[in-house]
Backbone as JSON, one array per atom type, in Angstrom:
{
  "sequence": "XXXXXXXXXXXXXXXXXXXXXXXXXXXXXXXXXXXXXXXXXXXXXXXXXXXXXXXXXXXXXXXXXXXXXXXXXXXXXXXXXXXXXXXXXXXXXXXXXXXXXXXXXXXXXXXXXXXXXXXXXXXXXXXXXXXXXXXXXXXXXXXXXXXXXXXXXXXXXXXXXXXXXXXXXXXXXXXXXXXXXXXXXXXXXXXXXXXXXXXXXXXXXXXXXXXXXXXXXXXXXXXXXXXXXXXXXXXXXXXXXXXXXXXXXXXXXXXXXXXXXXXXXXXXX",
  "N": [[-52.34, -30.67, 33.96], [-49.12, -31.14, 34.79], [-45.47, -29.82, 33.37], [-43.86, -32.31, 33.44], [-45.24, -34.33, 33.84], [-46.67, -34.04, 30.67], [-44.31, -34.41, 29.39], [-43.7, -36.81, 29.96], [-45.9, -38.39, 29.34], [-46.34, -38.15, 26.55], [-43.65, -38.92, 25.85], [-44.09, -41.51, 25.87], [-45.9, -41.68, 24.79], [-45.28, -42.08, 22.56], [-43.55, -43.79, 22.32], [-44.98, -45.86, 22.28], [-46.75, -45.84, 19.6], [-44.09, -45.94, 18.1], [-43.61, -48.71, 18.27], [-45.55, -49.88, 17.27], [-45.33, -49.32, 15.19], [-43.07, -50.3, 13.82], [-43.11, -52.41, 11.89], [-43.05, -50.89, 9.85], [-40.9, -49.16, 9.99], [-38.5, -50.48, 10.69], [-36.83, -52.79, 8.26], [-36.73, -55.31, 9.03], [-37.33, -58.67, 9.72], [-38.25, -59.6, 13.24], [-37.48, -62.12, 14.14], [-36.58, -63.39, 12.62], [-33.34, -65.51, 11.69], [-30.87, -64.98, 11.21], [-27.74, -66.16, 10.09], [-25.64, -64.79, 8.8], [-25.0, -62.85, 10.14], [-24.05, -62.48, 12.9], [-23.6, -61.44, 16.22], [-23.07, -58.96, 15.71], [-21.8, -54.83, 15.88], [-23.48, -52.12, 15.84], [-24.48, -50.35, 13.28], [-24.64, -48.77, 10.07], [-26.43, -50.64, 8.88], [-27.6, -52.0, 10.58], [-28.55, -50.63, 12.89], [-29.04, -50.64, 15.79], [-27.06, -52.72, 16.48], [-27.1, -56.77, 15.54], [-27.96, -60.15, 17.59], [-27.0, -62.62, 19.32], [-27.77, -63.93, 17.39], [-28.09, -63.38, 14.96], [-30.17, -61.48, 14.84], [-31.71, -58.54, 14.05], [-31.5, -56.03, 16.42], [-32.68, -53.85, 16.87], [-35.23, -53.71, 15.36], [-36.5, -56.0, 16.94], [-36.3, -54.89, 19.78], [-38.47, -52.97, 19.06], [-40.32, -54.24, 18.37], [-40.52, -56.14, 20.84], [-41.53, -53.99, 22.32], [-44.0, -53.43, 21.99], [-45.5, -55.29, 23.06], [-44.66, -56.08, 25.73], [-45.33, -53.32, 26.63], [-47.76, -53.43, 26.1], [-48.93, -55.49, 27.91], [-48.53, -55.12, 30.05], [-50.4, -52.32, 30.04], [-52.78, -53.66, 30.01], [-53.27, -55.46, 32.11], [-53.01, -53.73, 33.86], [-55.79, -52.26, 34.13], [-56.87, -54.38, 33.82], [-56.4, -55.5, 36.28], [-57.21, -52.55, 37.53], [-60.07, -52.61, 37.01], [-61.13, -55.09, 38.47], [-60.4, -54.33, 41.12], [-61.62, -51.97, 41.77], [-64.67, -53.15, 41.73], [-64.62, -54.69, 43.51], [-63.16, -53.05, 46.25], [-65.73, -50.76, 45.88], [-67.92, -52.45, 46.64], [-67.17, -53.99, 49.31], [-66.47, -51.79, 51.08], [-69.16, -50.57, 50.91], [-70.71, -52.46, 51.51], [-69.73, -53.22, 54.28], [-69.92, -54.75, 57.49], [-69.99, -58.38, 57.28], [-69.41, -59.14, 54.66], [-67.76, -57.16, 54.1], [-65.78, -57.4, 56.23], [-64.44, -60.4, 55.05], [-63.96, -59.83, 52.66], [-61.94, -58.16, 52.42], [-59.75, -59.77, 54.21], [-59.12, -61.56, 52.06], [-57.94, -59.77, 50.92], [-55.74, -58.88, 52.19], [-54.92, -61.59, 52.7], [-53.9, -61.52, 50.04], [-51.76, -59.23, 49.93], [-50.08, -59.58, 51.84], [-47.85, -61.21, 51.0], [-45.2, -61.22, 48.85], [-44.68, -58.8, 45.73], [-43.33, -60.09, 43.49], [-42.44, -62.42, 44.16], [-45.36, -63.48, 44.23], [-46.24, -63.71, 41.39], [-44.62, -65.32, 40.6], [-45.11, -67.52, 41.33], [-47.79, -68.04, 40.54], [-47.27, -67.77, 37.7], [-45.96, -69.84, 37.35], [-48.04, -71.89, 38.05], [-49.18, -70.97, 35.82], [-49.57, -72.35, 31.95], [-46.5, -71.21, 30.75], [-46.0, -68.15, 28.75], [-47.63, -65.25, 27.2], [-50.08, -64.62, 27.91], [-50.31, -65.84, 30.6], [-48.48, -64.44, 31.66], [-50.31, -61.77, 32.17], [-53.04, -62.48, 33.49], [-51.54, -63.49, 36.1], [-49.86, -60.64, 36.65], [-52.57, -59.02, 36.81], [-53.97, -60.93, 38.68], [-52.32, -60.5, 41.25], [-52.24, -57.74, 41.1], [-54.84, -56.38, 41.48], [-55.26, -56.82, 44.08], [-54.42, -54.35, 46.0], [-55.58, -51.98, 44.83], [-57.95, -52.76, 45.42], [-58.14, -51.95, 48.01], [-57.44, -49.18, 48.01], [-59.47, -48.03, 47.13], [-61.68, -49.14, 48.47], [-61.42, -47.85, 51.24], [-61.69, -44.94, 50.24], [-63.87, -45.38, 49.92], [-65.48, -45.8, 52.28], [-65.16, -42.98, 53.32], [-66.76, -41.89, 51.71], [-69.15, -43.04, 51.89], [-70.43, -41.79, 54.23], [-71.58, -38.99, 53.92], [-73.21, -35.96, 52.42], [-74.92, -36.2, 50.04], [-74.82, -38.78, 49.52], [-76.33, -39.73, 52.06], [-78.55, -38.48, 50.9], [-79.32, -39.69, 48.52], [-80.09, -42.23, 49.15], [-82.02, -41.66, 51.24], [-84.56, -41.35, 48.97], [-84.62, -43.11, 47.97], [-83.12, -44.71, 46.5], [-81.42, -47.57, 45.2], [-78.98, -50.02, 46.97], [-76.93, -50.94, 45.01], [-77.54, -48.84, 42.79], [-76.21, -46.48, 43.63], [-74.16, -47.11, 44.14], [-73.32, -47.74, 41.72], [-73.85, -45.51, 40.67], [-73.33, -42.93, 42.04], [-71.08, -42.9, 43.96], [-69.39, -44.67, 42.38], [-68.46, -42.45, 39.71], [-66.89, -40.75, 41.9], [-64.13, -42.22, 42.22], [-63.13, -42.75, 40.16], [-60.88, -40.82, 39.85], [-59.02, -41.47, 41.73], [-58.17, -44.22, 40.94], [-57.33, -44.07, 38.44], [-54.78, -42.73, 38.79], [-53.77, -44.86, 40.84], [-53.61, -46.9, 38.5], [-51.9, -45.46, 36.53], [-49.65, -45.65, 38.57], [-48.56, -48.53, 38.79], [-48.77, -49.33, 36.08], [-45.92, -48.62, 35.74], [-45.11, -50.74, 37.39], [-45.8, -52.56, 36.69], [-44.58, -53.33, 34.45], [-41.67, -53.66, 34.79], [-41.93, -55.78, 36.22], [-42.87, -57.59, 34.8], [-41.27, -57.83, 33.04], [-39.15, -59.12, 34.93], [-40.48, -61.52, 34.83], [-39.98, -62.23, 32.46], [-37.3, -62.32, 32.25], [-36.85, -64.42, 33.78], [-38.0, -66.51, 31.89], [-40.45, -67.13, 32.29], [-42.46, -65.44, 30.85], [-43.31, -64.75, 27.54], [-42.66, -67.07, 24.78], [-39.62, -68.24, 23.26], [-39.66, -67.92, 19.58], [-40.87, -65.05, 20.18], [-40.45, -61.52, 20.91], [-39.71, -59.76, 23.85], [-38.49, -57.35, 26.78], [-37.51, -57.97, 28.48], [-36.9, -60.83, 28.05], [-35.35, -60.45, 26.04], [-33.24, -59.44, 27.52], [-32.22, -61.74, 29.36], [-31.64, -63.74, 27.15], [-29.61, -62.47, 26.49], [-27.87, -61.87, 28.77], [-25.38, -62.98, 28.83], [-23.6, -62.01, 27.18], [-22.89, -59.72, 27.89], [-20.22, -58.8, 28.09], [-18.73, -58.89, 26.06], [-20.54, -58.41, 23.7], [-21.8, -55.49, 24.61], [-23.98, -53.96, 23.61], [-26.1, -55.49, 22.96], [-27.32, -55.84, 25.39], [-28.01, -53.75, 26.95], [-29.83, -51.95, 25.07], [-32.76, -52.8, 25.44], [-32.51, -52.8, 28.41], [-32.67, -50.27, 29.12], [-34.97, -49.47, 27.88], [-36.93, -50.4, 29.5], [-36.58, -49.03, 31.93], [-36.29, -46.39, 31.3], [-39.66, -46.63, 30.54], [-40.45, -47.25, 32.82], [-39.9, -45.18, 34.63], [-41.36, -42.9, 32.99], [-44.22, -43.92, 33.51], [-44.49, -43.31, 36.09], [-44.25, -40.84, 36.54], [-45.98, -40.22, 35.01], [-48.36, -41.11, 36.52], [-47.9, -39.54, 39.14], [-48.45, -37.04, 38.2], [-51.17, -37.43, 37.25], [-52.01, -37.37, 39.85], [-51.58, -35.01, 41.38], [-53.16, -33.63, 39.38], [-55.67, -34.29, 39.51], [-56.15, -33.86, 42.09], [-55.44, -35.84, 44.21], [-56.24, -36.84, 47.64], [-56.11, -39.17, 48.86], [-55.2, -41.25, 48.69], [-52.78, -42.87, 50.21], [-50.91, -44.44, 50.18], [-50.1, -44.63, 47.69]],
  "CA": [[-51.19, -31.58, 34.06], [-47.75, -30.09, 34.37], [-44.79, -30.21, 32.27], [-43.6, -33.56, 33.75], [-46.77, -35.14, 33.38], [-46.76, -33.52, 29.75], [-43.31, -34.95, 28.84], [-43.81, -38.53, 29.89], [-47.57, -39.04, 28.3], [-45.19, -37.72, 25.47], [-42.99, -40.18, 25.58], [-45.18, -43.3, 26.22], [-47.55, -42.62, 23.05], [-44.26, -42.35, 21.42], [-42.75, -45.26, 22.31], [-46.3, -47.0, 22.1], [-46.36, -45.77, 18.74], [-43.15, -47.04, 17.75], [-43.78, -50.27, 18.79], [-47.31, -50.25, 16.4], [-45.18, -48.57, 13.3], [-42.18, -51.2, 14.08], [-42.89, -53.16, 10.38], [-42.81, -49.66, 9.03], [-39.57, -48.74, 10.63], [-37.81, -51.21, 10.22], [-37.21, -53.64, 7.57], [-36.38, -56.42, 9.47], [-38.53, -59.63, 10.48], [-37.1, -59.6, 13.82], [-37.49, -63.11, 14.69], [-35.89, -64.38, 11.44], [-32.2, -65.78, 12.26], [-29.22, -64.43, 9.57], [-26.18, -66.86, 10.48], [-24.27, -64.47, 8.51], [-24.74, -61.16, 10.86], [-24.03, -62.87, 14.33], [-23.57, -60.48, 17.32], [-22.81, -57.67, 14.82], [-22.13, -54.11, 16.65], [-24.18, -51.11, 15.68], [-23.89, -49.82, 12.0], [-25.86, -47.94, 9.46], [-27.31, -51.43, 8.4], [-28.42, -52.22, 11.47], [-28.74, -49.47, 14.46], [-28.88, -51.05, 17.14], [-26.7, -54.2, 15.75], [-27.57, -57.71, 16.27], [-27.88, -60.43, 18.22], [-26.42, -64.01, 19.3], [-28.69, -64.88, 15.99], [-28.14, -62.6, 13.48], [-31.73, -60.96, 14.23], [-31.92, -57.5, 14.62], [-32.01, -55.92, 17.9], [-33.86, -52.67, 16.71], [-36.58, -54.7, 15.13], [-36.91, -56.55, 18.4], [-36.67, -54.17, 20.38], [-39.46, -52.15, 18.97], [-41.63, -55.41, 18.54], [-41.21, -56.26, 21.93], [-42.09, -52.99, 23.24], [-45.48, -53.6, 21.67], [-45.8, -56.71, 23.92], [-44.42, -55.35, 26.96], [-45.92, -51.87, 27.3], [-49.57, -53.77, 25.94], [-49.09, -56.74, 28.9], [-48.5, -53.41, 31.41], [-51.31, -51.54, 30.32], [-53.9, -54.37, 30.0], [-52.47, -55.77, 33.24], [-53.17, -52.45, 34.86], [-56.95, -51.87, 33.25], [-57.87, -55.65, 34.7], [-56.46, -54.97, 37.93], [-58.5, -51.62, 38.37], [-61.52, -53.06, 37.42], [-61.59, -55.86, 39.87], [-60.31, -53.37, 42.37], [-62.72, -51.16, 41.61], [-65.65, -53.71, 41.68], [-64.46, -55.01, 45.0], [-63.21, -52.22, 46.93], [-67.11, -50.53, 45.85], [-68.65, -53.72, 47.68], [-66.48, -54.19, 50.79], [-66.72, -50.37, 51.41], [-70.15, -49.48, 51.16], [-71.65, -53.36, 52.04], [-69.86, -53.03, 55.51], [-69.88, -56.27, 58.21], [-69.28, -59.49, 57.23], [-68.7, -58.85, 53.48], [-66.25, -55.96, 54.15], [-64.71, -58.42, 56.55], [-64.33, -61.48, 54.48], [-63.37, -59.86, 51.61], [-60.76, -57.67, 53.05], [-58.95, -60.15, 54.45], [-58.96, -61.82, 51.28], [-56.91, -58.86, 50.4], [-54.5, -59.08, 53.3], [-53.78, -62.04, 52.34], [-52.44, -61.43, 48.63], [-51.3, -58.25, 49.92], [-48.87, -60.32, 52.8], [-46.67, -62.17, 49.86], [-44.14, -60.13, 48.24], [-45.7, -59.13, 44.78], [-42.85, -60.74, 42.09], [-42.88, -63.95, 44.14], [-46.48, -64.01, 44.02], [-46.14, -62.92, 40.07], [-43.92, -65.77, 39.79], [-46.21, -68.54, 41.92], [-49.12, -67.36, 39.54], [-46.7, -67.97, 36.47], [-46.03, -71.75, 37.57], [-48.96, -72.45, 37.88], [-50.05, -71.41, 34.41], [-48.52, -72.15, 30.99], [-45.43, -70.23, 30.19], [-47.07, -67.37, 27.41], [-48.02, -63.71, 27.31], [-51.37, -64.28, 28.68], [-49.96, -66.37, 32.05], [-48.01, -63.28, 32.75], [-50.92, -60.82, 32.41], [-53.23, -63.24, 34.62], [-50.38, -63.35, 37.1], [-49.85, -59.53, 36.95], [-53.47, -58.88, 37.15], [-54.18, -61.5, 40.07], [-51.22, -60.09, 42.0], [-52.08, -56.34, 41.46], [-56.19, -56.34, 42.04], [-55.75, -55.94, 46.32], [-54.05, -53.01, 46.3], [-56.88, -50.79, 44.18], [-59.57, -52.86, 45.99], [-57.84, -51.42, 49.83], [-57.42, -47.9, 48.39], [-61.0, -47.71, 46.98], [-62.44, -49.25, 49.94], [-60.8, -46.49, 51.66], [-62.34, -43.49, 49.93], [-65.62, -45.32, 49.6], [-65.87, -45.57, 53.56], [-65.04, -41.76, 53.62], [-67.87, -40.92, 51.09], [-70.68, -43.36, 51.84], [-71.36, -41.2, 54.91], [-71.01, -37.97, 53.02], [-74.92, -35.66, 52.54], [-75.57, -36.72, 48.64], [-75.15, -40.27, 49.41], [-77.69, -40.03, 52.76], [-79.81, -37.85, 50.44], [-79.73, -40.82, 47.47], [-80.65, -43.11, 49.94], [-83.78, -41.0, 51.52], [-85.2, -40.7, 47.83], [-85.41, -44.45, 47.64], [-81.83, -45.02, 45.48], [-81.07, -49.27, 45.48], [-77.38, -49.76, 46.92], [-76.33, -51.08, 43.55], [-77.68, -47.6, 42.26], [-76.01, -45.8, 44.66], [-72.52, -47.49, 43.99], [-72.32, -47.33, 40.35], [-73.98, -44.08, 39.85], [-72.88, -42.03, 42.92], [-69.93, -43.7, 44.11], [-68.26, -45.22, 41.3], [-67.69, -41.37, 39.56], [-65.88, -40.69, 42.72], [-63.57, -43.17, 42.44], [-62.34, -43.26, 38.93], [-59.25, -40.47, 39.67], [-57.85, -42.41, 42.58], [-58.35, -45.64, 40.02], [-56.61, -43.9, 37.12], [-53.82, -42.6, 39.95], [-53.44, -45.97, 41.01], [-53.15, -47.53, 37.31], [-50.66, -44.77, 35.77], [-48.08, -46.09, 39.11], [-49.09, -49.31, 38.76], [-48.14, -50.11, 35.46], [-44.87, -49.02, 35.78], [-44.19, -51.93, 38.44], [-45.62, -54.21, 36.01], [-43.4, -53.18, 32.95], [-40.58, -54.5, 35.79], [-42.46, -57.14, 36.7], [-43.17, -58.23, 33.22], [-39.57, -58.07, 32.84], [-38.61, -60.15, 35.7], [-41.01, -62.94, 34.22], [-39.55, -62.83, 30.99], [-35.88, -63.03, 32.59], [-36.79, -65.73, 34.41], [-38.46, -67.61, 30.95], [-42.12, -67.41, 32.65], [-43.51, -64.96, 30.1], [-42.99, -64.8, 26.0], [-41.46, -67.65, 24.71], [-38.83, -67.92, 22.11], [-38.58, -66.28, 19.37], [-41.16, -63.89, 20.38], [-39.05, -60.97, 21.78], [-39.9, -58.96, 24.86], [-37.41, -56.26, 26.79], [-37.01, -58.88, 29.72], [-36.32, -61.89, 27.04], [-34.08, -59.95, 25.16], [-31.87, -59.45, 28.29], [-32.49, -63.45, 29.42], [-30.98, -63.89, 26.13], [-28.08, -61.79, 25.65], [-26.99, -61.63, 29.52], [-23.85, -64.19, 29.19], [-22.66, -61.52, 26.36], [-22.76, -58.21, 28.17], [-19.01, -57.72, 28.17], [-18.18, -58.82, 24.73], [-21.42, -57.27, 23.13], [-23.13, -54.81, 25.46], [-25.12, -53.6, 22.66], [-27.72, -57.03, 23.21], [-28.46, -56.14, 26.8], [-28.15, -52.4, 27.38], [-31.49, -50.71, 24.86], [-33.93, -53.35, 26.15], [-32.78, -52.42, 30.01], [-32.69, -48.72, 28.79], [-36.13, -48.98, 27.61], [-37.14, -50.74, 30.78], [-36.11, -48.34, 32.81], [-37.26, -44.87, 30.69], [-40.84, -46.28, 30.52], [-41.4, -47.08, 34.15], [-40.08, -44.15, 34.81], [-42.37, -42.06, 32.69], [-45.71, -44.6, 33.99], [-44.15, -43.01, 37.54], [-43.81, -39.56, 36.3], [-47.1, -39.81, 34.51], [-49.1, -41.23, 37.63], [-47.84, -38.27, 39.81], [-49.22, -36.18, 37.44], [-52.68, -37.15, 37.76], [-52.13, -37.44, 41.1], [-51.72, -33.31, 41.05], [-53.96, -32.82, 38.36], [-57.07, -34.52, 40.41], [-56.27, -33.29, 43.47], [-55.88, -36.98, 44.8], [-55.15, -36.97, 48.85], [-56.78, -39.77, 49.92], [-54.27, -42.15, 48.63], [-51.43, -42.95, 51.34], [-49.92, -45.92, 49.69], [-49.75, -43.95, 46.22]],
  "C": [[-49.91, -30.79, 33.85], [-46.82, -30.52, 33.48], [-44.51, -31.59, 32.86], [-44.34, -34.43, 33.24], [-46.93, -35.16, 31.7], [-46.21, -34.83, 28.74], [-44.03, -36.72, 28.7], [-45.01, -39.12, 29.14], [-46.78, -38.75, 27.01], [-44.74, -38.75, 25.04], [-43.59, -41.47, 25.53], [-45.5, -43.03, 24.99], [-46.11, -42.43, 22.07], [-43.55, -43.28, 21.57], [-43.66, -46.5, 21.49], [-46.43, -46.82, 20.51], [-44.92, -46.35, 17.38], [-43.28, -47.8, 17.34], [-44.95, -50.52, 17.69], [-46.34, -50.11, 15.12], [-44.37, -50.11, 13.11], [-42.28, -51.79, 12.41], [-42.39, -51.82, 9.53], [-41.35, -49.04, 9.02], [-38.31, -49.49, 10.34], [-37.9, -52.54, 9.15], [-37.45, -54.94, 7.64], [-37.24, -57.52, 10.29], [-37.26, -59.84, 12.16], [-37.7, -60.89, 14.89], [-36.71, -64.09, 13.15], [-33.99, -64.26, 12.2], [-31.19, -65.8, 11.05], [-28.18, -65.42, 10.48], [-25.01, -66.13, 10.27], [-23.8, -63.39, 8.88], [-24.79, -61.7, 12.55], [-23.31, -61.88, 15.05], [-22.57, -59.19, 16.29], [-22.87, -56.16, 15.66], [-22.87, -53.0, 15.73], [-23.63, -50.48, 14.7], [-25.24, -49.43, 11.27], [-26.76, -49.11, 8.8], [-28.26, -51.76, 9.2], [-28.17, -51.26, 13.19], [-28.48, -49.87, 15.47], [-27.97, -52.5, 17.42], [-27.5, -55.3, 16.03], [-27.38, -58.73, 17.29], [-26.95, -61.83, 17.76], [-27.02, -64.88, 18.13], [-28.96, -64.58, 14.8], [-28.98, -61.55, 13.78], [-31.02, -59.56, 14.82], [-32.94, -57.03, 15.5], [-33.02, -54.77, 17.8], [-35.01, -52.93, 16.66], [-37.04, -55.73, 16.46], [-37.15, -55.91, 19.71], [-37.93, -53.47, 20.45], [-41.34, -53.16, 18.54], [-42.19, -55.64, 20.03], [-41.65, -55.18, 23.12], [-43.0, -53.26, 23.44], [-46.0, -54.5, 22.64], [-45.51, -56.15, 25.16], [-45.36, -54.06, 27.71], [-47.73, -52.51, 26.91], [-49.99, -54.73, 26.94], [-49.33, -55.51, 30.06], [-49.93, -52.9, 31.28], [-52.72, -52.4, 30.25], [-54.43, -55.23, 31.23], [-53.24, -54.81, 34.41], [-54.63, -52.15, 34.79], [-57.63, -52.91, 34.21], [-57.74, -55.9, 35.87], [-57.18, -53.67, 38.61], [-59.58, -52.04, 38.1], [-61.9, -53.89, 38.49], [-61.44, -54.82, 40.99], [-61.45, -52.56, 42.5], [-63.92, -51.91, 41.95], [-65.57, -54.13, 42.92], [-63.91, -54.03, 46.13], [-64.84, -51.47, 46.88], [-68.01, -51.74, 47.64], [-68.37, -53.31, 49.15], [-66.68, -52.68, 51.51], [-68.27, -50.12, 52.0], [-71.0, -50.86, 51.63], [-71.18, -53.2, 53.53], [-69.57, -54.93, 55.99], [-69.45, -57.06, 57.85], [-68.67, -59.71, 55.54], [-67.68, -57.8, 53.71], [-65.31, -57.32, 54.92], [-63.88, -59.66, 55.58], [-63.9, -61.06, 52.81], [-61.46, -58.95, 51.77], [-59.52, -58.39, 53.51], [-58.49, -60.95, 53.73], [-57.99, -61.15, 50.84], [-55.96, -58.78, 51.09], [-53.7, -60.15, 52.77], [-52.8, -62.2, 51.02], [-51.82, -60.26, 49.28], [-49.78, -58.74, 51.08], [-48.03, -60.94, 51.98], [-46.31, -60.48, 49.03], [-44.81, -60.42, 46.59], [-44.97, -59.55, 43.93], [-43.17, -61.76, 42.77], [-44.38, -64.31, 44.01], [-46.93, -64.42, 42.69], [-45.24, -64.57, 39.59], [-44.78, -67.39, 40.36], [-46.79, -68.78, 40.68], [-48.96, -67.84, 37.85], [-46.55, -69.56, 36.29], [-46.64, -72.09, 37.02], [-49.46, -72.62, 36.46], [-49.38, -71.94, 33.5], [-47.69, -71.25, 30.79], [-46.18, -69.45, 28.89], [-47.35, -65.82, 28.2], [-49.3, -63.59, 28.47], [-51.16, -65.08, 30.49], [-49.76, -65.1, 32.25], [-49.65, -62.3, 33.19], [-52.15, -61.2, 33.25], [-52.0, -63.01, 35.91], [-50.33, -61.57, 37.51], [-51.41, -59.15, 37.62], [-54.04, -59.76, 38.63], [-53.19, -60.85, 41.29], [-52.05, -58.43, 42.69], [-53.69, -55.81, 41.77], [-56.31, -55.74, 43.52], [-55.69, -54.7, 46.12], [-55.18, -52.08, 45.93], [-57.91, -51.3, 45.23], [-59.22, -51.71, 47.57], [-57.98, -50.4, 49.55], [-58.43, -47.81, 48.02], [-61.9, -48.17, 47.86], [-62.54, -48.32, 50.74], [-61.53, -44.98, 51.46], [-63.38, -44.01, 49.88], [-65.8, -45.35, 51.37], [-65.83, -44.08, 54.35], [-66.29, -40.83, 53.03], [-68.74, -41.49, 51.2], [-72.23, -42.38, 52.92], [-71.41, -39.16, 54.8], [-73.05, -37.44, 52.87], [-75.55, -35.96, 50.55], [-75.6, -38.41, 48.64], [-76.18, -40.58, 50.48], [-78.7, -38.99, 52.22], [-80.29, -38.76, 49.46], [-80.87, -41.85, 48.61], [-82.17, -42.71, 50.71], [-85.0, -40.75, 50.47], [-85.44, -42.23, 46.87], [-84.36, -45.14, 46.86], [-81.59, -46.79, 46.34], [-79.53, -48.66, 45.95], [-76.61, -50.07, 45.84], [-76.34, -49.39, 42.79], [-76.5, -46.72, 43.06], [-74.24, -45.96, 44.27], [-71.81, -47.23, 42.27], [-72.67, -45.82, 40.0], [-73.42, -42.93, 40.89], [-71.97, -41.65, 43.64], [-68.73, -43.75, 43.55], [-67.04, -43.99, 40.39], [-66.55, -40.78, 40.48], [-64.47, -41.21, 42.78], [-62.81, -43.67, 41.24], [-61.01, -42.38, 39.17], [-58.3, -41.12, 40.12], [-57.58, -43.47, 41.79], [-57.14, -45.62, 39.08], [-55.02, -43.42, 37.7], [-52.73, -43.97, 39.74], [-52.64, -46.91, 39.72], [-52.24, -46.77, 36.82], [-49.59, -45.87, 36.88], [-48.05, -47.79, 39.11], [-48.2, -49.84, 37.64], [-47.01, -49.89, 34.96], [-43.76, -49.71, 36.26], [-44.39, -52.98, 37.87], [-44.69, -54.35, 34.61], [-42.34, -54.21, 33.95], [-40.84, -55.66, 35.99], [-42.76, -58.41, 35.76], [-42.18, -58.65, 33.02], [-38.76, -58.49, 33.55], [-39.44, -61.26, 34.93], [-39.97, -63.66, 33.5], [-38.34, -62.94, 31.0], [-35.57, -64.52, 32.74], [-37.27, -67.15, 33.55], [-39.99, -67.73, 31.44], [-43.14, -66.74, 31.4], [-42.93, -65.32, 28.37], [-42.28, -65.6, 26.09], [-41.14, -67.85, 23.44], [-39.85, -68.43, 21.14], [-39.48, -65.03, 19.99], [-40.52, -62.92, 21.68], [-40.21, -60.12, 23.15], [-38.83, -58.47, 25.59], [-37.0, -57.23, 27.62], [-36.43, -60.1, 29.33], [-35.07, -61.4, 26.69], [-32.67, -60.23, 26.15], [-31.68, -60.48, 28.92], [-31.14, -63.8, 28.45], [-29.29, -63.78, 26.3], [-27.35, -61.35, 27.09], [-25.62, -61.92, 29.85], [-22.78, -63.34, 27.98], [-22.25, -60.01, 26.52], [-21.48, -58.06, 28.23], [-18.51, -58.12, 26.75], [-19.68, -58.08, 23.74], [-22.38, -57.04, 23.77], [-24.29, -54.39, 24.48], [-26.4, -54.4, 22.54], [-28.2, -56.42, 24.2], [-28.83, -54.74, 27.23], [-29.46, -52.12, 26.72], [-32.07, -51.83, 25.2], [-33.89, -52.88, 27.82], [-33.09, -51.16, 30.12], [-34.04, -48.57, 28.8], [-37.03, -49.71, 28.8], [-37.43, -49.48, 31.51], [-36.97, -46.41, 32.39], [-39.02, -45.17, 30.82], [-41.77, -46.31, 31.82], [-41.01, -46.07, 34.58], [-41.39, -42.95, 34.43], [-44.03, -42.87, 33.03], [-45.34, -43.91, 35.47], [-44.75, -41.87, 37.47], [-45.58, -39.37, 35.91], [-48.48, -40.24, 35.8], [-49.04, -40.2, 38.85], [-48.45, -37.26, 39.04], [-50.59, -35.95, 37.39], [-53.01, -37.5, 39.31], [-52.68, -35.77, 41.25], [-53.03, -32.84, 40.58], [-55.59, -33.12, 38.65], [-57.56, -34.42, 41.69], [-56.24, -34.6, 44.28], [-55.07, -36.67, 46.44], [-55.54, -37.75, 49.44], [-55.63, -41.43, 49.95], [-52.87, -42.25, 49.36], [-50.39, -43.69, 50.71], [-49.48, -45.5, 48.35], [-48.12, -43.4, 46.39]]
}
């Protein structure tokens, strides 16, 4: 993995970290509401000052990382498995299952993926776990099309028509001969992946679909505190900041094992 790759896994378990110490770090319950520290700017009491509610933004910030970057990466985990489990299939079953599931995938893959993200959200209760349903239903095609993809390149490959001459079930065949194949592009896929759902997370929670009050998240926060960005930028700027740095480094860090596994089968990566 090169330095890039290095840095950003770097940064992530240190953010992710953070976000876990967060009680440790700071002292502050950061959903409790002070009346008597309202939109306060940035001082040695409170770092990052606070908000339209007294609470501190540090302490919220580094809470709702925890929530954010754990909706992303759990998000990303339950979308490669289905992908994974259904690209396998459709690949190596062929005919009318490849067909019929494929175009299953066309059609989530034909809707634009926040409005689908935000359909998905409707439908369920407003809450953490709608979004990550929603993310996860949304982001499933994509892995299943590119693992379909490499599995139609390696079923006709001489260790998979040697399994098969030696009596191997196609179930055998897929998880044990197959499936190894198929975890770099997977893990590829999930590093870039869940830095569209950090964004995506954070359109929800603009829009009020995901976390709801008080619990904070980076996309809440700026919901919140958008009607005060010119009298106190300090509310909306480090939640967009930290937006922005971690899908970057989920970018940075998915090119990386792109490199570092030699992946070229992925087009859409």
């Amino acid at each position: 993995m090169g330095l890039a790759g290095k840095l950003s896994l770097g940064a992530l378990a240190f953010i992710f970290l953070l976000s876990i110490a967060a009680p440790l770090i700071v002292p502050y319950d950061p959903n409790a509401i002070d009346l008597d520290s309202l939109r306060q700017s940035p001082s040695t009491r409170h770092l990052l000052g606070t908000d339209n509610k007294g609470r501190d933004i540090f302490a919220r910030l580094l809470h709702g990382g925890k929530i954010s970057i754990g909706i992303s990466l759990l998000a990303a985990l339950v979308s490669m498995t289905i992908g994974l489990a259904v690209g396998l299939v459709s690949g190596y079953a062929g005919g009318k299952t490849d067909t019929a599931l494929m175009s299953l995938v066309d059609l989530i893959l034909s809707f634009p993926t926040l409005l689908l993200a935000i359909g998905v959200s409707i439908v369920l209760p407003a809450g953490i776990y709608s979004v990550m349903i929603a993310l996860s239903a949304v982001g499933w095609a994509s892995f299943a099309r590119l693992i379909r993809g490499h599995i139609l390149s390696l079923k006709e490959i001489a260790f998979i028509e040697a399994a098969r001459s030696l009596g191997c079930t196609g179930s055998r065949i897929m998880i044990v001969h197959l499936l190894p194949q198929c975890i770099p592009l997977a893990l590829v896929m999930a590093g870039l992946k869940a830095g569209g759902y950090i964004l995506t997370e954070a359109g929800l929670s603009f829009l009020g679909l995901g976390a709801q009050p008080p619990t904070a998240t980076w996309g809440s926060m700026i919901s919140t505190s958008r009607v005060f960005i010119s009298s106190a930028s300090w509310m909306v700027f480090p939640p967009g900041i930290m937006i922005a740095v971690t899908a970057v480094c989920f970018n940075l860090l998915g090119d990386a094992l792109k490199e570092k596994y030699d992946v070229r089968d992925g087009k859409g990566l």
